[in-house]
C-alpha positions as a Python dict, from the first residue, in 0.01 Angstrom:
ca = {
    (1, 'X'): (0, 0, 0),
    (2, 'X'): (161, 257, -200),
    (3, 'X'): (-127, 422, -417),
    (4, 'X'): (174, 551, -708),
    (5, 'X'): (272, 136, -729),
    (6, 'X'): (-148, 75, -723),
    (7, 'X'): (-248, 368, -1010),
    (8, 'X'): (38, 259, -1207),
    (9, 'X'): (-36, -113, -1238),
    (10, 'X'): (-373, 13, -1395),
    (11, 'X'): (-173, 230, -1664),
    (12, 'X'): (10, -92, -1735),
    (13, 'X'): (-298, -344, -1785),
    (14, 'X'): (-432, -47, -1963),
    (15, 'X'): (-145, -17, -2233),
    (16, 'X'): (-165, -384, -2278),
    (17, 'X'): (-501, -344, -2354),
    (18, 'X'): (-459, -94, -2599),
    (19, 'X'): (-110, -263, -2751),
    (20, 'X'): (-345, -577, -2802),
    (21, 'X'): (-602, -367, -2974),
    (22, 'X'): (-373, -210, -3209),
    (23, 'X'): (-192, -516, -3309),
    (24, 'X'): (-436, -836, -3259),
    (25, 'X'): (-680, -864, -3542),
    (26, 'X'): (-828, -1174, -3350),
    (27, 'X'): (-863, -953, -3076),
    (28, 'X'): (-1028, -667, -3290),
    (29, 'X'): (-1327, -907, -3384),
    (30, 'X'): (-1385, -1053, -3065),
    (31, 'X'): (-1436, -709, -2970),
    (32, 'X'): (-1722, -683, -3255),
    (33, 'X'): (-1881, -1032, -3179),
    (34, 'X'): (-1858, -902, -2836),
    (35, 'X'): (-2066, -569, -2965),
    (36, 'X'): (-2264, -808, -3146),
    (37, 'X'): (-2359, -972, -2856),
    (38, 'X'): (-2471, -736, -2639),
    (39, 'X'): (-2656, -541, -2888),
    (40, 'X'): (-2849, -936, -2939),
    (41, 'X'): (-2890, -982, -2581),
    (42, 'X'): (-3062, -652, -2510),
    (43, 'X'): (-3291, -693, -2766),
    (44, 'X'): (-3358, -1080, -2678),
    (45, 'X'): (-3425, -970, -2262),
    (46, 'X'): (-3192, -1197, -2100),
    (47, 'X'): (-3237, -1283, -1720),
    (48, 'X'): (-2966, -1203, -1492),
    (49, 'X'): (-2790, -1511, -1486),
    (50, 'X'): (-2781, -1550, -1875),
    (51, 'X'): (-2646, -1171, -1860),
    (52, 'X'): (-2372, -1309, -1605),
    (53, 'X'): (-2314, -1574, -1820),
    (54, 'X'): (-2270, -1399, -2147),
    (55, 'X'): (-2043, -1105, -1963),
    (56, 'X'): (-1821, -1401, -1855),
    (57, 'X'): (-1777, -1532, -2184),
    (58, 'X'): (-1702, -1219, -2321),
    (59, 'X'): (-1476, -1116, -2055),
    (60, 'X'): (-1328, -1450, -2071),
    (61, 'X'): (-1273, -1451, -2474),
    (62, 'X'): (-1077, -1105, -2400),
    (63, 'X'): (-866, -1299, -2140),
    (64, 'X'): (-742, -1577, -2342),
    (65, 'X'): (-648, -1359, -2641),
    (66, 'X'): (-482, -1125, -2388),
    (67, 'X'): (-287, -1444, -2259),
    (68, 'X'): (-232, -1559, -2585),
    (69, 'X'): (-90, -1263, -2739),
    (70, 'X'): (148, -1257, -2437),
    (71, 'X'): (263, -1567, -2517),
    (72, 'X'): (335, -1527, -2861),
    (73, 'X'): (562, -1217, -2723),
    (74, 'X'): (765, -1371, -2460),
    (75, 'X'): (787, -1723, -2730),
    (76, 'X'): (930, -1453, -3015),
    (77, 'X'): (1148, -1335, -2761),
    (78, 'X'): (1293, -1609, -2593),
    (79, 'X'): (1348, -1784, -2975),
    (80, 'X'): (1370, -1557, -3203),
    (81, 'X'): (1458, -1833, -3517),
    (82, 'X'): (1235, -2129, -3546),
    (83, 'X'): (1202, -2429, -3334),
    (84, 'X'): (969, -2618, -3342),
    (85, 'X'): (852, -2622, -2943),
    (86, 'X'): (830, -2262, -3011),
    (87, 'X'): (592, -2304, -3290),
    (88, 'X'): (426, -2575, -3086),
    (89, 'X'): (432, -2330, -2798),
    (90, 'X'): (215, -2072, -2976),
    (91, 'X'): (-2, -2324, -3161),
    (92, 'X'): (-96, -2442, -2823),
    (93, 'X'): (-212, -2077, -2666),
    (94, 'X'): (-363, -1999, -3029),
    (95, 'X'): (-558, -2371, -3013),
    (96, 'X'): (-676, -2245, -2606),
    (97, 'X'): (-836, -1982, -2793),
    (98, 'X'): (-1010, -2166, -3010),
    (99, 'X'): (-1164, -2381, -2775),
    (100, 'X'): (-1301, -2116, -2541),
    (101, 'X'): (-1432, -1964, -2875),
    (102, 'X'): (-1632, -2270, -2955),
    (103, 'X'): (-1735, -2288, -2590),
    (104, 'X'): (-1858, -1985, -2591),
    (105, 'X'): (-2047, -1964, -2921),
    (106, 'X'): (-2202, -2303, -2822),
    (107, 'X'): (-2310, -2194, -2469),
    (108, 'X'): (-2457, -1866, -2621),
    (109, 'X'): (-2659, -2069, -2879),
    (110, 'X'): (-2800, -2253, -2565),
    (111, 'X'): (-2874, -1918, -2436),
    (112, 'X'): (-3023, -1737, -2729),
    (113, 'X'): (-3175, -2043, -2969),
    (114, 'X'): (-3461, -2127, -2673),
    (115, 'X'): (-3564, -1725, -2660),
    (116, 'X'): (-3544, -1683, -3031),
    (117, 'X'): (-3726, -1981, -3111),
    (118, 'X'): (-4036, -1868, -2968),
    (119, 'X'): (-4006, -1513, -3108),
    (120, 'X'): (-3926, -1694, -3495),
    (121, 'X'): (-4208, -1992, -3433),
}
């Protein structure tokens, strides 16, 4: 394996990173809720499998609006006037979103609500 090809894949995924941060504001606050989050779940003492679960979620979230933002690219690209299966096209990756954001937000309230409800009762 060439180690030039390996190092510069991880520049790549890097950029993309930062390109996403500098352009996506959905992006931007998942990456506060995400802050949020952790912040909350050190201060609530999670086990290790609710840590595992929350780092997935988060890590997840960053996924799908990395995926998402990649397909609104390659959509403006490959139709740069509208049509409709474009719009449909980026609705679709913007509704994925969503639903891994509700997912997540309900799965963490399973998580937190039991631990917080004996520290607020």
């Amino acid at each position: 394996m060439d180690s030039r090809k390996f190092i510069k894949s991880f520049i790549y995924a890097s950029n993309g990173i930062l390109h996403v941060l500098k352009s996506e504001q959905n992006f931007r606050f998942h990456l506060f809720a995400a802050i949020v989050v952790f912040i909350v779940s050190i201060t609530t003492g999670l086990s290790k499998n609710e840590w595992i679960i929350i780092i997935m979620l988060i890590c997840g979230m960053f996924m799908v609006e990395l995926l998402n933002a990649s397909i609104e690219r390659v959509v403006d690209l490959a139709s740069p006037a509208y049509h409709e299966f474009a719009k449909q096209a980026k609705d679709l990756a913007a509704g994925a979103c969503l639903v891994y954001a509700i997912c997540s937000a309900v799965v963490g309230l399973m998580i937190f609500i039991p631990k917080w409800w004996g520290i607020l009762f």
